[in-house]
C-alpha positions in Angstrom: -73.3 -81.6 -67.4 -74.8 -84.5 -69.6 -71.3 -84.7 -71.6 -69.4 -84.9 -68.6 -71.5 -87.8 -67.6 -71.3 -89.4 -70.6 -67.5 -89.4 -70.2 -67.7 -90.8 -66.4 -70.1 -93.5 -68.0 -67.7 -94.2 -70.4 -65.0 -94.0 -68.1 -66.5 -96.3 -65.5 -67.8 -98.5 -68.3 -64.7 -101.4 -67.9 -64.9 -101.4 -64.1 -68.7 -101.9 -63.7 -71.3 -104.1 -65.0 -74.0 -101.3 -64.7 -74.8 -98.1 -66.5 -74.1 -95.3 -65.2 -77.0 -93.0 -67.2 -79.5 -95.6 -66.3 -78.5 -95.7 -62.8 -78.8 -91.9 -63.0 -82.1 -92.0 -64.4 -83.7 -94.5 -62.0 -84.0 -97.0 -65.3 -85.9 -100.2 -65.2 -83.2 -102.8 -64.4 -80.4 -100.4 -63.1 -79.0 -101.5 -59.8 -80.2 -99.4 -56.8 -78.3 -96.6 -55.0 -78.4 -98.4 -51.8 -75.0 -100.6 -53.4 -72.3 -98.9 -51.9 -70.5 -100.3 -55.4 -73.0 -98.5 -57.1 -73.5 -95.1 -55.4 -69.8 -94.1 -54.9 -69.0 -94.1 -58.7 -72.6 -92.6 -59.3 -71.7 -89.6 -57.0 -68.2 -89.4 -57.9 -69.5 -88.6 -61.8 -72.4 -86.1 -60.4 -69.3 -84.2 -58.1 -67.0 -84.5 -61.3 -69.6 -83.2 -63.7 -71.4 -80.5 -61.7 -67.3 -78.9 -61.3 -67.5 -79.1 -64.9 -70.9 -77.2 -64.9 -69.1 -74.8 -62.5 -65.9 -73.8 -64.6 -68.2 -73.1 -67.7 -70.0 -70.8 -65.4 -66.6 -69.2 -64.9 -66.0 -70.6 -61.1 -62.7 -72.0 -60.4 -61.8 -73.2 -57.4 -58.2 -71.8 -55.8 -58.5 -75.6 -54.1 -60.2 -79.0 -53.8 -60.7 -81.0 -51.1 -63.0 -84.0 -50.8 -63.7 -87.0 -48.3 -64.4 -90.6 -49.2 -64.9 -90.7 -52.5 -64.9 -87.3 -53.0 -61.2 -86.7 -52.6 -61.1 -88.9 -56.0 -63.3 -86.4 -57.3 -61.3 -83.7 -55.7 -57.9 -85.3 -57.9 -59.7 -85.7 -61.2 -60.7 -81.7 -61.1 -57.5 -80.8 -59.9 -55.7 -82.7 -62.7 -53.7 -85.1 -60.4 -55.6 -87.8 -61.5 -57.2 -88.2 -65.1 -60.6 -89.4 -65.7 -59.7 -92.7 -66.5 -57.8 -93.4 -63.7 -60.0 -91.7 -60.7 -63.0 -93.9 -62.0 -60.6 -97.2 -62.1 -60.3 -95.7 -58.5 -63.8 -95.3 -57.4 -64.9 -98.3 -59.1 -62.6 -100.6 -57.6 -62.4 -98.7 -54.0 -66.4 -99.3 -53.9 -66.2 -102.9 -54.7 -63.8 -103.7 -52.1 -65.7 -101.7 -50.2 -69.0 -104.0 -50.7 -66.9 -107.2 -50.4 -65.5 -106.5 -47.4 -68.8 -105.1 -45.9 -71.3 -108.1 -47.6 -73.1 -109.6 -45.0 -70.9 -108.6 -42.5 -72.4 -105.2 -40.9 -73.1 -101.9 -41.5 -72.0 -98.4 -41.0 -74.4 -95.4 -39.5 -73.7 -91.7 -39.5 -74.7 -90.5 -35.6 -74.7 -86.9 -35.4 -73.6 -86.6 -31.3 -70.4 -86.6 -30.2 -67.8 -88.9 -30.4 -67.4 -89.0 -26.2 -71.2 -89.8 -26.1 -71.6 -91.8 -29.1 -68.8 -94.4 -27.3 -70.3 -94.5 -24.0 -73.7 -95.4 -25.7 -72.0 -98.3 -27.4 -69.7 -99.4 -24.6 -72.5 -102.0 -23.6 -71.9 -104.0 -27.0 -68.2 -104.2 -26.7 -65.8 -102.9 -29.0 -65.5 -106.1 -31.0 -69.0 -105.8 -32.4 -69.5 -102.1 -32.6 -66.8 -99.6 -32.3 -66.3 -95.6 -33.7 -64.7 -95.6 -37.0 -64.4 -92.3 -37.7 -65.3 -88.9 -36.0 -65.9 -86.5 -39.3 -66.6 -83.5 -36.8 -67.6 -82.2 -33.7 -70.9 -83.8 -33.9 
């Protein structure tokens, strides 16, 4: 597990101005979890090194799949995508991600339904608050 996040740090290295071991390790000075720039990366390297961790214990998958940043995970264990490139991914996706979001709003995970979860928002108007995405039944 350790070498594969060394290679993710080293990997994410030219796309980030943080570490990704001190992040990891809660290290005086690292940037906090709560940046989306931050965490995505950070838990794409745990999801890439713990499949690692997994095929040395003789598990391999018949299939990946993976949401958000975890269907960049899901390419770089498949093989679709190297190392390099999936953290060149992740890196820059989350950065986007944080410009576009700075300052701007937020996003909340509301375990109801999507019917329900509409019709308690309706008063606000779909111009300030709206569904994004409905990632199951509730």
């Amino acid at each position: 597990f350790a070498a594969r996040i060394g290679e993710c740090a080293k990997a994410l290295e030219p796309f980030t101005d943080w570490s990704l071991v001190d992040v990891l390790r809660a290290a005086d000075g690292a940037p906090s979890l709560d940046r989306v720039d931050v965490v995505q990366p950070a838990l794409f390297a745990v999801m890439v090194s713990l499949a690692e961790v997994w095929g040395a214990a003789g598990v391999r998958p018949g299939a990946v799949i993976g949401h958000s940043q975890g269907e960049i995970a899901a390419a770089c264990v498949a093989g679709i995508l190297s190392l390099e490139d999936a953290a060149r991914v992740v890196a820059l996706r989350s950065q986007a991600i944080g410009r576009v979001l700075a300052g701007l709003g937020g996003m909340v995970s509301v375990p109801l339904a999507a019917a329900e979860v509409r019709e308690r928002i309706a008063p606000w108007g779909e111009e300030r608050i709206s569904v994004a995405a409905v990632n199951g039944p509730s």
